[in-house]
N, C-alpha and C positions, 0 to 999 in steps of 0.2 A: 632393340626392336621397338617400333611403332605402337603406341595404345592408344586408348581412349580414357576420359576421366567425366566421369558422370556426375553429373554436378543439379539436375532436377530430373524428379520421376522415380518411384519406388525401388532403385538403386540406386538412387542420389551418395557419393562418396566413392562407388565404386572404381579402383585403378583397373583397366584390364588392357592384358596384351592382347593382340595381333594377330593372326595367323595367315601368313605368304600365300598359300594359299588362295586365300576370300575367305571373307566375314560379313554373318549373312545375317541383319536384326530384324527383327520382328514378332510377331506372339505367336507363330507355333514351336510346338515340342521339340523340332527339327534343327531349331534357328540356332547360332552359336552362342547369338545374345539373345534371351528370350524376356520382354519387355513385360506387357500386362496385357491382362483381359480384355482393357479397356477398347473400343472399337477407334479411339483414336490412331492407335495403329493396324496396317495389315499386318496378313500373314507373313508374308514374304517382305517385308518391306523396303528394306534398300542391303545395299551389298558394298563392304569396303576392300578393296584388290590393291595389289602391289602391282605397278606397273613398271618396271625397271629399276631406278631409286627411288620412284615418287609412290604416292597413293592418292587414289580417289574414289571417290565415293559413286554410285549409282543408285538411281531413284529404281524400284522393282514395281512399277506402275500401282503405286501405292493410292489409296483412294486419296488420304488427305497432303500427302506429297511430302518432299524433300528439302529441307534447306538447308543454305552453310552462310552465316553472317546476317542471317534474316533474309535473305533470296532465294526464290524456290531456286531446285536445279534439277537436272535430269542426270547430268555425267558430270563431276567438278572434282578436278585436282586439288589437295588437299593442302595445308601449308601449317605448320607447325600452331598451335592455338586455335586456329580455326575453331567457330561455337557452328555446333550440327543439333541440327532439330526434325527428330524422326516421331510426329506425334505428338504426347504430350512429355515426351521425354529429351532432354537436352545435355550436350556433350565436346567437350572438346577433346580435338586432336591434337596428340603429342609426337613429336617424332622419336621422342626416346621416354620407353614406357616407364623405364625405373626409376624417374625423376620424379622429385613430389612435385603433388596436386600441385596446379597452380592457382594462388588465390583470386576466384573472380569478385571483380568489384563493380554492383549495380551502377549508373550513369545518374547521380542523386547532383538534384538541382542546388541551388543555393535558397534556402531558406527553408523552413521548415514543410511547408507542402508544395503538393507535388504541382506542376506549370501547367496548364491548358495545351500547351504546344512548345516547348522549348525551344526549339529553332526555329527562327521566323524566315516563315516561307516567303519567296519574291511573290508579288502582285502578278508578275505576267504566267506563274503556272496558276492561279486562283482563275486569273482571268481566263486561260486557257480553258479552262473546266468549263466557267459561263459560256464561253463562246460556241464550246461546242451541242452546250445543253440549248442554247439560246435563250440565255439568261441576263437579266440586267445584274451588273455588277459595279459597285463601290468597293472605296478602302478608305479607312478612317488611320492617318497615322496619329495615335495617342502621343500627346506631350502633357508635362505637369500643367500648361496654363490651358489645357481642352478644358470647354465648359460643355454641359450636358444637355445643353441649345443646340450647340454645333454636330450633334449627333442624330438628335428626335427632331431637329427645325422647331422653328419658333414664330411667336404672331408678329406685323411688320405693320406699323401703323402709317396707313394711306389716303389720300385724297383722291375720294369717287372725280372721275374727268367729267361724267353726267351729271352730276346732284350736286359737287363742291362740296358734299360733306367727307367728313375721317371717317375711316372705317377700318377693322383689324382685316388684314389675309394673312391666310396660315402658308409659309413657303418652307418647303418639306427640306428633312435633312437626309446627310446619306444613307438612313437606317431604313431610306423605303426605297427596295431594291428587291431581290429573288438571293441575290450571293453576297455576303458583307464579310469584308475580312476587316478585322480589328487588328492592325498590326500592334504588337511591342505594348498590348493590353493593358502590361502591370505599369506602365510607367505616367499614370493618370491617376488622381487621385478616386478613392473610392465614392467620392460624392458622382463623380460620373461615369464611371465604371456602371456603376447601378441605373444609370438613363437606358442598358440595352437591357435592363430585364424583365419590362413586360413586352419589350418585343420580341425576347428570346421564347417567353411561356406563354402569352397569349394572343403573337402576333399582329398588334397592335400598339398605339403610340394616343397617349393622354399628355394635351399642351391644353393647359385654363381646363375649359368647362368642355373642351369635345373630346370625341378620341378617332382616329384616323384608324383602319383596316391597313394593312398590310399587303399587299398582293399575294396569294400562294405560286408556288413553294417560295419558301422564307429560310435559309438557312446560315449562321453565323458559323464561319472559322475565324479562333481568336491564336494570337502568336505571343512569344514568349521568349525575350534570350535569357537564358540563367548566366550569361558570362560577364556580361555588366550587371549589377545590382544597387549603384549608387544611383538615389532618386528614384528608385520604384517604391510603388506600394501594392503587397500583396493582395489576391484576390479575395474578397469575403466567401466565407465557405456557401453562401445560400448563392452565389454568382458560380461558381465552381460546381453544384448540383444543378444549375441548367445543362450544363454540356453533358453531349450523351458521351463522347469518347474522349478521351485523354490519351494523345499518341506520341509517343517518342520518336522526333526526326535525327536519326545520328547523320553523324557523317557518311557521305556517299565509297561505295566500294571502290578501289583504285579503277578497275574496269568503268565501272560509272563516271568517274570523273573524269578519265580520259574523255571519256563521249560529251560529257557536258562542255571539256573545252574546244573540243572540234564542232559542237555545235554554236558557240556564243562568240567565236573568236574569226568568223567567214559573214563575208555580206550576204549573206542569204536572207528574205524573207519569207517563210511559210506560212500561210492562214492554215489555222485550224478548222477543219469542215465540221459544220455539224450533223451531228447523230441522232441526236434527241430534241423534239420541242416540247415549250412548258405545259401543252396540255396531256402530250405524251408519261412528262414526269410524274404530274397530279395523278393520270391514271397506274401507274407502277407504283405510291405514294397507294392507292385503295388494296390494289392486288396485295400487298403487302401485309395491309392490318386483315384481309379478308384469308391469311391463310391460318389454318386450325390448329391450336394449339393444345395437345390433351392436357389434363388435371397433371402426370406425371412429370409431364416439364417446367408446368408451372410449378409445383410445388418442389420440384430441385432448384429452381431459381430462385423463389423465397426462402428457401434452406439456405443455401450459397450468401446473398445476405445477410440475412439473420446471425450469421457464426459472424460475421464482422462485429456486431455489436457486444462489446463487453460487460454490456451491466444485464445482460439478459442469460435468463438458466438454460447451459449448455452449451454456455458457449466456450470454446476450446481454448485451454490454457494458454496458451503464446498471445489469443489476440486479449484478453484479459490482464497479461503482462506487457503488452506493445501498445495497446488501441487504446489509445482517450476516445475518440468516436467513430462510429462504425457508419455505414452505408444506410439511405435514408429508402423510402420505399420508390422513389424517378429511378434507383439503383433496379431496381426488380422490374420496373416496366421495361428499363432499356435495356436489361437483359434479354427478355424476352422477342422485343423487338428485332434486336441486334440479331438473334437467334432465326426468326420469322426471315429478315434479309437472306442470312446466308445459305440456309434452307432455298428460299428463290432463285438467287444466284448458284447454285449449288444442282437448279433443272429438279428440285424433289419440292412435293409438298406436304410431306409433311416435317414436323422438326425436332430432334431431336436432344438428349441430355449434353451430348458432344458439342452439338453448337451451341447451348448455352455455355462450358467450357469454353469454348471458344474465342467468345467474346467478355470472360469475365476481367482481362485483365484492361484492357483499354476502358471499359463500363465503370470497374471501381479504383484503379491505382489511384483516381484525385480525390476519391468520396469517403476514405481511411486516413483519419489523421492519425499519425503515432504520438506516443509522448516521449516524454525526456529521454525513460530505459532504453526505449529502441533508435533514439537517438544518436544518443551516446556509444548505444552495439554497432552502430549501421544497419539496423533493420530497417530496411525499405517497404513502401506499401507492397510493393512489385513480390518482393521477398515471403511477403504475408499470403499475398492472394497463392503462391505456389503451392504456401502449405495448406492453405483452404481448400485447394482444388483437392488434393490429396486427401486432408483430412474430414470434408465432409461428404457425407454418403447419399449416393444416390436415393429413393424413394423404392422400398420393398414392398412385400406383399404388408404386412403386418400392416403398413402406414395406412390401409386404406380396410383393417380390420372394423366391424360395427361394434363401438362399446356398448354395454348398456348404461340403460339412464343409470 
């Protein structure tokens, strides 16, 4: 018979069979799996049925939705392995339940921290993005002999055609743009790695004695292959606390891949329309910081950090045993911010502990460096943040009791 094997979420280790039937998860009393309190999931939340030999799964118009492989779904046939994620709880399907667990193995880079972006995206979806925001867009490809002129631009000594005298002009590099992708990042040395990062934090560029503004919006995606490693140099950890997310691009689903080759393999050309212009984004960019955040969110998202850090009281054993260093406080703003987005995106304004959840694993998986022990276990940041979310507690009444002096 068909089971499932719970591998995250307060039945993490769980083997359970099947029922022919339907099998119906979610957090009421009702459900045959009954998950948590947590608002992450509904009530009803999805439903797994036999459908002749096969199974598949259905979404039960759950608030925060369905997926199998990281894809939302609404109705999806099931296949032996398959990773399901209903909420904050994750699973895979087994076609035959009385088989052990199978070992899952996090997607761990080569080196000791974690990539900015592992897979390096092609230029023509980055461009896509710009094109449709109407956005100016470069792409800097990093090699070991980039110098960090060829990024910020540099002064170019001239002869005035009126006066016959030399004079310096400043001829900009491709860092003054609205979209910069930095492909294949780690494979430059860090003397120039560090030319993007006061444009990354203060959206400006210092060459000699001036400094040049930046156009708003200003946004950096940086790329990363972990499958070549000869001739890279990692990224210094204060270059790695600029970015707000850290995203794992796996491999496309077979379905996806089909499309991508019927797409790239016909003489078609399609422009991208645009959707958005840049004073549009600047304004969505205000809406964003202007939406209200009460003291309860904030202060679970400074909790949420703070357990990262190991040399501080309270913080919970594992990361005390894993963590050399923990999450710096850019970790708690972009929590919150992240949190403030999908709150907007999401049509609500206000935001909730769930969406700081939400967004903790892309915010800190680069901002957790492990040591050796969890090294050597396989303890992944990714690993650590599961059991953070788990293990640390929301904000109760008591937190917000008056002591006396």
């Amino acid at each position: 018979m068909a089971g499932i094997h719970i591998i995250s979420g307060p039945r993490e280790g769980d083997p359970i069979e099947l029922k022919p039937q339907g099998f119906v998860i979610g957090r009421s009393d009702l459900c045959d799996l009954r998950l948590t309190d947590d608002l992450a999931e509904s009530s009803y939340h999805a439903r797994i049925e036999r459908l002749g030999e096969q199974w598949r799964i259905r979404d039960l118009e759950s608030a925060n939705g369905t997926e199998v492989n990281g894809q939302p779904v609404q109705v999806q046939t099931l296949d032996d392995g398959d990773l399901v994620a209903v909420g904050e709880t994750r699973f895979r399907f087994v076609a035959d339940a009385s088989a052990p667990a199978p070992v899952v193995l996090e997607p761990r880079p080569a080196g000791r921290h974690a990539p900015v972006a592992p897979v390096a995206a092609t230029d023509e979806e980055v461009r896509t993005i710009a094109e449709v925001l109407d956005l100016k867009f470069k792409r800097i490809q990093f090699t070991p002999d980039l110098m960090p002129t060829d990024i910020t631009g540099t002064d170019v000594l001239e002869t005035n055609r009126e006066t016959g005298e030399k004079e310096f002009r400043f001829v900009p590099g491709p860092v003054f743009c609205n979209i910069l992708l930095a492909d294949e990042i780690n494979r430059t040395p860090p003397k120039t790695q560090a030319a993007l990062l006061e444009a990354m934090q203060e959206h400006r560029v210092t060459v000699g004695n001036r400094t040049y503004p930046i156009e708003e919006p200003f946004f950096v995606l940086a790329t990363q292959n972990p499958i070549e490693q000869e001739g890279t140099y990692p990224l210094p950890e204060a270059q790695l606390d600029r970015f707000m997310f850290n995203i794992w691009v796996d491999y496309p689903a077979e379905v996806e891949e089909e499309q991508i080759v019927r797409a790239t393999t016909v003489d078609t050309a399609v422009r991208p329309q645009k959707v958005l212009g840049r004073e549009q984004v600047l304004r969505l960019q205000d809406v964003v910081r202007k939406v209200p955040v009460s003291d309860h969110v904030v202060k679970y998202a400074v909790r949420l950090v703070r357990a990262t850090r190991p040399a501080l009281e309270g913080a919970p054993d594992f990361v005390r045993q894993y963590v050399s260093v923990g999450a710096g406080p850019r970790a708690c703003q972009y929590l919150v911010l992240a949190a403030k987005v999908r709150a907007v995106l999401d049509g609500r304004i206000h935001v909730s502990c769930h969406d700081v959840r939400a967004a903790a694993r892309p915010v800190l998986r680069h901002r957790i460096f492990t040591n050796f022990t969890a090294d050597s276990e396989g303890v992944t940041p990714l690993k650590l943040i599961e059991r953070l979310l788990e293990a640390v507690p929301k904000p109760s009444a008591k937190d917000y009791e008056v002591r006396p002096a």
